[in-house]
N, CA, C and O atoms as a GROMACS GRO file, in nm:
protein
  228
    1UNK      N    1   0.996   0.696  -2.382
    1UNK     CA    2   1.102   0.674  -2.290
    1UNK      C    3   1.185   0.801  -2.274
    1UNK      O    4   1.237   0.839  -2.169
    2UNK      N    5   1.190   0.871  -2.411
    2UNK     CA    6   1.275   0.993  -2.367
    2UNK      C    7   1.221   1.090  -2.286
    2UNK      O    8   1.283   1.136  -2.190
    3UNK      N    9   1.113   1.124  -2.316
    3UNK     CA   10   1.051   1.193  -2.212
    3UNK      C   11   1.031   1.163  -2.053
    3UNK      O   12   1.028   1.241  -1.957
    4UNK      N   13   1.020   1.027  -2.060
    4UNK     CA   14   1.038   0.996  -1.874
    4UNK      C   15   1.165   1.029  -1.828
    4UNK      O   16   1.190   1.079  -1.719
    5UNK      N   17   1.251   0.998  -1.923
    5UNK     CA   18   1.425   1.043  -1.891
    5UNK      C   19   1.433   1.181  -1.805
    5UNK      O   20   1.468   1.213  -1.691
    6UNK      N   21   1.367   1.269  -1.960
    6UNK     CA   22   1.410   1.386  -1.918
    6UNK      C   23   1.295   1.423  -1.836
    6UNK      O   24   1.294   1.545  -1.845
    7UNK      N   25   1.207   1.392  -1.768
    7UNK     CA   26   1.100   1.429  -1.664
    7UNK      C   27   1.151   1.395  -1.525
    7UNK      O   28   1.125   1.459  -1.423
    8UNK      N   29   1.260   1.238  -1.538
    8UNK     CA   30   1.335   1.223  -1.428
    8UNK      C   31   1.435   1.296  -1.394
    8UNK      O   32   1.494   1.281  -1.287
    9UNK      N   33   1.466   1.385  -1.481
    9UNK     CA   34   1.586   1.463  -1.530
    9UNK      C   35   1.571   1.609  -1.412
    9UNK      O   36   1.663   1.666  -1.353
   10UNK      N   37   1.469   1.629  -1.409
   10UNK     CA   38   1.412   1.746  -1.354
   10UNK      C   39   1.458   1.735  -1.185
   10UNK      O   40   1.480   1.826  -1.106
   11UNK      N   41   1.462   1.595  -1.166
   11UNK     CA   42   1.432   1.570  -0.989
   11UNK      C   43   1.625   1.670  -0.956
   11UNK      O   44   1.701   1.579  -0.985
   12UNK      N   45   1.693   1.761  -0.926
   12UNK     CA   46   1.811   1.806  -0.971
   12UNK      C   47   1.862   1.682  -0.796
   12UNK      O   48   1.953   1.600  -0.788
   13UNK      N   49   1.762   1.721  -0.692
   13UNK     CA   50   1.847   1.610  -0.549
   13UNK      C   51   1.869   1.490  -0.563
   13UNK      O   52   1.949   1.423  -0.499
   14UNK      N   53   1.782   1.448  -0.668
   14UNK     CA   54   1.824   1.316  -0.722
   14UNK      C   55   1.933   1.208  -0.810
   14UNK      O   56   1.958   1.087  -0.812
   15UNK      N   57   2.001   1.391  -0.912
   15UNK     CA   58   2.049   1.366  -0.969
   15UNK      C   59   2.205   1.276  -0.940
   15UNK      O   60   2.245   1.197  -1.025
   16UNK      N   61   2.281   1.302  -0.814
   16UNK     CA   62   2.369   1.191  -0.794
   16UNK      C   63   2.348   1.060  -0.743
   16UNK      O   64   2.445   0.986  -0.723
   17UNK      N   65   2.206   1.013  -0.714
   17UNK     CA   66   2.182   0.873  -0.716
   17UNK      C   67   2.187   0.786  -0.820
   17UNK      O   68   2.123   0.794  -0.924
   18UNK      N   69   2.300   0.662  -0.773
   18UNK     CA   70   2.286   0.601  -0.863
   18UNK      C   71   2.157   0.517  -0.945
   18UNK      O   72   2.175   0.459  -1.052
   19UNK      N   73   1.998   0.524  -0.859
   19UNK     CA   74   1.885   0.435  -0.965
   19UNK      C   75   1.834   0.557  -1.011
   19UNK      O   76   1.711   0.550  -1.016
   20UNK      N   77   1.884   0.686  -1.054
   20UNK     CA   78   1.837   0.766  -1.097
   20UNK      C   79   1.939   0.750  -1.251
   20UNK      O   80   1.874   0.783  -1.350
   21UNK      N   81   2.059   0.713  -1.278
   21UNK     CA   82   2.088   0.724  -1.368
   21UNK      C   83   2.034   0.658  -1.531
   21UNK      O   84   2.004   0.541  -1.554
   22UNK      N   85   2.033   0.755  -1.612
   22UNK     CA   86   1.976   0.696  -1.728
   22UNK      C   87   2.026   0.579  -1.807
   22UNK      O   88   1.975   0.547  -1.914
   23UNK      N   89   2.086   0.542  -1.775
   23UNK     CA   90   2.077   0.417  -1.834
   23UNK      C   91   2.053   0.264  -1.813
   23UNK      O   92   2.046   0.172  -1.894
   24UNK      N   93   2.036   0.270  -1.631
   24UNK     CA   94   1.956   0.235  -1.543
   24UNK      C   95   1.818   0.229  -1.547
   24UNK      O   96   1.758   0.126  -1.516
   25UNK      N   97   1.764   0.327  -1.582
   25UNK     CA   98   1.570   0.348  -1.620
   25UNK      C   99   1.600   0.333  -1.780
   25UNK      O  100   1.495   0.317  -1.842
   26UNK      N  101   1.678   0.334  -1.836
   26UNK     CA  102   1.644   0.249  -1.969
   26UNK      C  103   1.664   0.097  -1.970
   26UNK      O  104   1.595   0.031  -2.048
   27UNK      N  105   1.734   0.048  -1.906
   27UNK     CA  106   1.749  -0.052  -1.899
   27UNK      C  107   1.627  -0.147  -1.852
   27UNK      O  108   1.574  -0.240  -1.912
   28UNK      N  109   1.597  -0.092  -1.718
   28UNK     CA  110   1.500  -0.137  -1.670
   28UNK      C  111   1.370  -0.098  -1.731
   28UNK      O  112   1.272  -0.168  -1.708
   29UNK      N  113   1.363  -0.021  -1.787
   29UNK     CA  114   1.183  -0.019  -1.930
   29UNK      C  115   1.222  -0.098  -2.049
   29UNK      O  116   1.151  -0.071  -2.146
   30UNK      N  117   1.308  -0.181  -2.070
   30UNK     CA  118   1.366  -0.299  -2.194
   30UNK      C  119   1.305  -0.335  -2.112
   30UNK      O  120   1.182  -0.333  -2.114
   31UNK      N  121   1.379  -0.382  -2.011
   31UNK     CA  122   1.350  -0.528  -1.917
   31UNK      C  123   1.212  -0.578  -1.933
   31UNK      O  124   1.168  -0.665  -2.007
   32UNK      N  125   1.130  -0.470  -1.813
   32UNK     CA  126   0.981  -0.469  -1.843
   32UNK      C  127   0.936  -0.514  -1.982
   32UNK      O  128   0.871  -0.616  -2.004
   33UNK      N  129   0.971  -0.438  -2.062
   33UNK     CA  130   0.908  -0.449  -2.207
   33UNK      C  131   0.943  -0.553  -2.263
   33UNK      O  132   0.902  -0.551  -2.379
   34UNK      N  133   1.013  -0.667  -2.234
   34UNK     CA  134   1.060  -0.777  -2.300
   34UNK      C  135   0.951  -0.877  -2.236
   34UNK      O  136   0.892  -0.960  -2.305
   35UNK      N  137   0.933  -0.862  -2.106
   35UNK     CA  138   0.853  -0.928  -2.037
   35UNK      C  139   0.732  -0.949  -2.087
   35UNK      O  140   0.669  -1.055  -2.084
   36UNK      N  141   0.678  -0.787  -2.159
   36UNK     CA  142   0.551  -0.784  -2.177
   36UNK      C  143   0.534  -0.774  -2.322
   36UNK      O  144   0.423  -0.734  -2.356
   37UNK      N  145   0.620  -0.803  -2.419
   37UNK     CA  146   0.635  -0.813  -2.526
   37UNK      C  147   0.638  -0.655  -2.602
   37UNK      O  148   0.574  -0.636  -2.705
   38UNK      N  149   0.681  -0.596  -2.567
   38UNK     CA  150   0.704  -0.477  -2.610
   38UNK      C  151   0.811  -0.412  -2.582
   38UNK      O  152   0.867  -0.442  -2.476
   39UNK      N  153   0.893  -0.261  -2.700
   39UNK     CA  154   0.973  -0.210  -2.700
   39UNK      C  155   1.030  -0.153  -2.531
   39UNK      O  156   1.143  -0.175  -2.488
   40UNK      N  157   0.945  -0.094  -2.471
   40UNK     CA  158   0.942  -0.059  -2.341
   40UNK      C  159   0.841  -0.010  -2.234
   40UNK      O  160   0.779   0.091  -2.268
   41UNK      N  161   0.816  -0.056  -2.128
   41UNK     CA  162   0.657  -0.087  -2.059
   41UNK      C  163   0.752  -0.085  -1.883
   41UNK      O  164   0.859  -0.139  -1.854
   42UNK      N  165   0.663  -0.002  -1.799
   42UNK     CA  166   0.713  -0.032  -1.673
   42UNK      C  167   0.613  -0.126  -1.584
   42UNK      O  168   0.493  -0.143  -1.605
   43UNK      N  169   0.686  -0.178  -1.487
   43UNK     CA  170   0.659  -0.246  -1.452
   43UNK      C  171   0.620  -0.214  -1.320
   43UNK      O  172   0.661  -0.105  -1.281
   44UNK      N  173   0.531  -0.298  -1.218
   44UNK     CA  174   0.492  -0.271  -1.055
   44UNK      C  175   0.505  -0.381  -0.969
   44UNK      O  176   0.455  -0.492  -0.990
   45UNK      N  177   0.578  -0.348  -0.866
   45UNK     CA  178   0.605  -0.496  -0.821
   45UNK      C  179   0.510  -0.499  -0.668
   45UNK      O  180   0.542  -0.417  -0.583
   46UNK      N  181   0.397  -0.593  -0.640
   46UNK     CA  182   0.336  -0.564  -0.491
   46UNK      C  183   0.444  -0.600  -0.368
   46UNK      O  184   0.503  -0.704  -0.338
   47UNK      N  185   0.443  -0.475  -0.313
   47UNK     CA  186   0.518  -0.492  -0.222
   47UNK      C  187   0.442  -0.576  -0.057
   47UNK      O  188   0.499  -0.652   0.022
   48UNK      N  189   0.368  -0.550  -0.055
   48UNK     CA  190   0.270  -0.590   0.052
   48UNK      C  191   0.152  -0.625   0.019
   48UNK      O  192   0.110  -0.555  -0.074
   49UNK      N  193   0.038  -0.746   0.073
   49UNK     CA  194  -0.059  -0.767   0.037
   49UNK      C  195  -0.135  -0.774   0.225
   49UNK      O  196  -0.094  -0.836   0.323
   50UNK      N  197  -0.266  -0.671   0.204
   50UNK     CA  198  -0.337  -0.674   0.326
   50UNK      C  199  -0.449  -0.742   0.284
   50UNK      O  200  -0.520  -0.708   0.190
   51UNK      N  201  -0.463  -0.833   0.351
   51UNK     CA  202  -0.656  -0.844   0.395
   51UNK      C  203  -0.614  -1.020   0.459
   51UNK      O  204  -0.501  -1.054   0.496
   52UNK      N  205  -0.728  -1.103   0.457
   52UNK     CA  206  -0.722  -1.214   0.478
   52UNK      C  207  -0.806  -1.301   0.366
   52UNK      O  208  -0.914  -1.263   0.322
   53UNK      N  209  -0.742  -1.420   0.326
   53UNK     CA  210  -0.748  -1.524   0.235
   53UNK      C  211  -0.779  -1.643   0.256
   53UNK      O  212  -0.693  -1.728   0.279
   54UNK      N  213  -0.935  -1.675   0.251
   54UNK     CA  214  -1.013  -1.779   0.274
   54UNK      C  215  -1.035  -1.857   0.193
   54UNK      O  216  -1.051  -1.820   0.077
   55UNK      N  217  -1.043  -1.988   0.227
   55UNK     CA  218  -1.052  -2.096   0.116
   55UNK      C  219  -1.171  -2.098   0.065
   55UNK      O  220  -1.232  -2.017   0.134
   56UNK      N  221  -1.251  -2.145  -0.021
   56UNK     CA  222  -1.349  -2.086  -0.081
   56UNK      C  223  -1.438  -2.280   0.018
   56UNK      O  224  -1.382  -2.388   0.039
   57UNK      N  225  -1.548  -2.246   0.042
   57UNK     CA  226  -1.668  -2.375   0.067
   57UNK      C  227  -1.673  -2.478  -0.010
   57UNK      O  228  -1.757  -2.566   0.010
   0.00000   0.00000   0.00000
């Protein structure tokens, strides 16, 4: 986790956004990681799903 910190750390145009702040991306890799039973784990959320979905015969 510390290392994603400070890898996010790097973005410097980013740095006055607030979902850039660290304790924000720590928070949210608990979150994840509670979910998935672990200390800290990120998570992906599908934003869109393409194709078409047929009922099976």
């Amino acid at each position: 986790m510390e290392k994603k910190l400070q890898a996010l750390a790097a973005y410097k145009t980013y740095r006055d956004k607030y979902y850039f702040n660290p304790d924000i991306t720590r928070a949210t890799l608990v979150r994840w990681g509670a979910i998935a039973e672990r200390p800290y784990a990120e998570g992906f959320d599908i934003l869109r799903v393409i194709g078409t979905f047929c009922p099976p015969n």
